[in-house]
BAFI-3210 file (N, C-alpha, C; in Angstrom, 3 decimals, decimal comma, padded with zeros to 6 digits):
// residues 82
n [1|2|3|4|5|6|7|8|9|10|11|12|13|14|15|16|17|18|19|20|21|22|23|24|25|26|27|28|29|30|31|32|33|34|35|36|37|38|39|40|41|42|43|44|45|46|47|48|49|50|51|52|53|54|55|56|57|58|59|60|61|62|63|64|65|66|67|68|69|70|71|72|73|74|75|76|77|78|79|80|81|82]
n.u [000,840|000,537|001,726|000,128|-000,070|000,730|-001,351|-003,524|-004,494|-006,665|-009,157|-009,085|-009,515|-011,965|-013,617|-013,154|-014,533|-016,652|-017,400|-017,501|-019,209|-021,349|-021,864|-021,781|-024,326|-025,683|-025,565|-025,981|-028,624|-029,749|-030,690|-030,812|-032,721|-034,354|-034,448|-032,707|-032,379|-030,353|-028,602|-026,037|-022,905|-021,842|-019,370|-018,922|-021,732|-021,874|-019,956|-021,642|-023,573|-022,404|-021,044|-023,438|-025,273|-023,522|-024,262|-026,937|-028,840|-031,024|-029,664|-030,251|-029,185|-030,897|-031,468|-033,360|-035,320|-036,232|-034,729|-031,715|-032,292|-032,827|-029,760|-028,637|-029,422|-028,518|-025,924|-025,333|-026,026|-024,401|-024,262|-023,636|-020,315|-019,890]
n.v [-001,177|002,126|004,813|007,721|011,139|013,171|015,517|014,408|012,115|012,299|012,378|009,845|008,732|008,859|008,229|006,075|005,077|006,065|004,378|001,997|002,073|002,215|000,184|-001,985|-001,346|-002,281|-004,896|-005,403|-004,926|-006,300|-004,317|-000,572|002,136|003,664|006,424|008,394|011,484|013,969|015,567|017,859|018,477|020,399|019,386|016,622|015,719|015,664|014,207|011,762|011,508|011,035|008,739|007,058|007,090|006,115|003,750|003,409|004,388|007,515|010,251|013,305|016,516|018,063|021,165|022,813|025,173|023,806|021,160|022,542|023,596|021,257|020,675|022,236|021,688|019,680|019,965|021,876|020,746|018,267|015,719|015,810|016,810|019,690]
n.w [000,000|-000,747|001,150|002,388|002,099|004,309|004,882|003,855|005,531|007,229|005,648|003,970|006,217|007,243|005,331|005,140|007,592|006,739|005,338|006,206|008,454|006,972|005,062|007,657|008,897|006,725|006,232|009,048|008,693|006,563|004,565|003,722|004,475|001,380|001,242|003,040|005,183|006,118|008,922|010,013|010,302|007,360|005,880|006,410|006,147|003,210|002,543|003,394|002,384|-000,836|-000,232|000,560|-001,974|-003,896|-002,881|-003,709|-002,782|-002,187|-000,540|001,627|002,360|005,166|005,537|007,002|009,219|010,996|011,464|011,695|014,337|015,642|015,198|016,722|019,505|020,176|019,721|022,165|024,097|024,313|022,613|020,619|018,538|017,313]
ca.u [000,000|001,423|001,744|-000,540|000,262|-000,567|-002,889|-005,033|-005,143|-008,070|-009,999|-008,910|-009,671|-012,831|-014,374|-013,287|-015,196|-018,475|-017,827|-017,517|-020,492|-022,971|-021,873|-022,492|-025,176|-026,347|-025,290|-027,106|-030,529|-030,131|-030,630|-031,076|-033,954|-034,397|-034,668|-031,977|-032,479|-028,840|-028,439|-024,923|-021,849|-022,326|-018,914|-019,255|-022,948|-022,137|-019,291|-021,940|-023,925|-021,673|-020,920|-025,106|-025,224|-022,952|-025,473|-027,811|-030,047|-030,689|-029,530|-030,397|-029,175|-031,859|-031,190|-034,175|-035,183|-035,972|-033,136|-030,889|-032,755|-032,199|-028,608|-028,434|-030,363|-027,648|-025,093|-025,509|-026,611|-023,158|-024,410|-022,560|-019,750|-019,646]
ca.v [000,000|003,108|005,797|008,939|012,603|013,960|016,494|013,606|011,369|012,615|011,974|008,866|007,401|009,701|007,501|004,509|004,742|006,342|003,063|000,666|002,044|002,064|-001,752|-002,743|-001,012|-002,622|-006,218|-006,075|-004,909|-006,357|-003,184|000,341|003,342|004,236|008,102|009,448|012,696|014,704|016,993|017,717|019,467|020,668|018,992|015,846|015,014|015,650|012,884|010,881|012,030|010,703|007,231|006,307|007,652|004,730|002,133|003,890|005,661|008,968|011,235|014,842|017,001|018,903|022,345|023,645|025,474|022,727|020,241|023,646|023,340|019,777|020,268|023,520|021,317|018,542|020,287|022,176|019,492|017,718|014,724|015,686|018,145|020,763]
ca.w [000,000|-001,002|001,965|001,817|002,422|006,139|004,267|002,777|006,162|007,926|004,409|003,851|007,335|007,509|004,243|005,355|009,126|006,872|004,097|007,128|008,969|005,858|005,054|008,636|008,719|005,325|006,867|010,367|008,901|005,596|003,817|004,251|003,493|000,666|001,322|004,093|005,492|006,839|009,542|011,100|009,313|005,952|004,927|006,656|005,436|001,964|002,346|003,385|000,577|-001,586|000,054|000,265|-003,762|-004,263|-002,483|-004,599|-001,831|-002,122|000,903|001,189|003,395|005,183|005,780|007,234|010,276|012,220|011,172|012,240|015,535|016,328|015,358|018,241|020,765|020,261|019,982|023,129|025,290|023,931|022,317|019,362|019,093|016,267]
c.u [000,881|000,995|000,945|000,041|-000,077|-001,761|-004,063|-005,492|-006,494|-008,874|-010,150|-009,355|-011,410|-013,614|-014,719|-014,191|-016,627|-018,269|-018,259|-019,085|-021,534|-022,950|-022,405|-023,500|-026,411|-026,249|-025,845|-028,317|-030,391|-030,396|-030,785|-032,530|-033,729|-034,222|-033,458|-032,243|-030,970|-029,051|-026,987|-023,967|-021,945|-021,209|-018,835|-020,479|-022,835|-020,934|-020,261|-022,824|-023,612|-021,375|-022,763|-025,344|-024,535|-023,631|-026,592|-029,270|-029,346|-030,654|-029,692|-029,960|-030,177|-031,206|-032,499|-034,391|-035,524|-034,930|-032,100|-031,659|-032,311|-031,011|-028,270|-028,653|-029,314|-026,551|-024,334|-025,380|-025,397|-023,278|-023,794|-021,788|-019,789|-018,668]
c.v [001,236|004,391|007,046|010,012|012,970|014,161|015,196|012,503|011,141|011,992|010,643|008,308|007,881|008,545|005,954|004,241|004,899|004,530|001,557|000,796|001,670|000,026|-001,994|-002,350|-001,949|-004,690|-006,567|-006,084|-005,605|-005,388|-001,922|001,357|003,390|005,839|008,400|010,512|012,946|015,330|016,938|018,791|019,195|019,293|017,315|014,828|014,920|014,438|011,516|010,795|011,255|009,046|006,235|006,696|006,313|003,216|002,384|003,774|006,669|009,433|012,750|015,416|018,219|019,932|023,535|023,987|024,615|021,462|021,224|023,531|022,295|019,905|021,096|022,194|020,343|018,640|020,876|021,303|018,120|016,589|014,438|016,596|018,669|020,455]
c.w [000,000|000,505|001,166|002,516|003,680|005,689|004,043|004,412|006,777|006,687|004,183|004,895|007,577|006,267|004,458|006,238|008,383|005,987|005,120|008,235|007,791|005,739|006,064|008,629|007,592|006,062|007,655|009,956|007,216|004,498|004,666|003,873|002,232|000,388|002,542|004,248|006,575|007,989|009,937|009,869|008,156|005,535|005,226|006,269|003,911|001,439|002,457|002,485|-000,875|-001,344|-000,026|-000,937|-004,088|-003,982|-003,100|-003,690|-001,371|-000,291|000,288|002,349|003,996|006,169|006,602|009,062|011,433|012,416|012,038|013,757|016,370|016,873|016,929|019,147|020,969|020,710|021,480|024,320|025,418|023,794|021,266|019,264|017,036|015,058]
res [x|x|x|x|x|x|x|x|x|x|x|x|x|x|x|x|x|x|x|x|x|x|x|x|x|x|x|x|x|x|x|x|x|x|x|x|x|x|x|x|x|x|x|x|x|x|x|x|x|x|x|x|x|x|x|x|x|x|x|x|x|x|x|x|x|x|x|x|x|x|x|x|x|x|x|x|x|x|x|x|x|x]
***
């Protein structure tokens, strides 16, 4: 395996953890939705965006004022960090 750049590690290990969740994911229940709905960091959801596009279900990321709500309420309350 060829060594990667610092710059690129985060990316690289960041794809692998969403590719390894969706599989298991796809493995314990047998499949997944059809439809996903996003909330959380713009650049983060649109990686995952991109990895459920490949299992060929759509994800969207929802942007609206109550999605933006949730994320506050979560965030805050430190169930997820920023």
């Amino acid at each position: 395996m060829a060594s990667l750049p610092a710059d690129s590690l985060s990316d690289y290990l960041s794809g692998t953890l969403i590719g390894l969740e969706i599989g298991g994911s796809m493995a314990l229940r047998g499949s997944l939705p059809r439809h996903i709905h996003l909330i959380g960091n713009d650049e983060l959801c649109m990686r995952y965006v991109k990895a459920l596009h490949a299992v060929i279900i759509q994800a969207v990321m929802s942007n609206t004022t109550a999605t933006a709500g949730l994320w506050k309420l979560a965030t805050t309350a430190g169930v997820v960090k920023a």
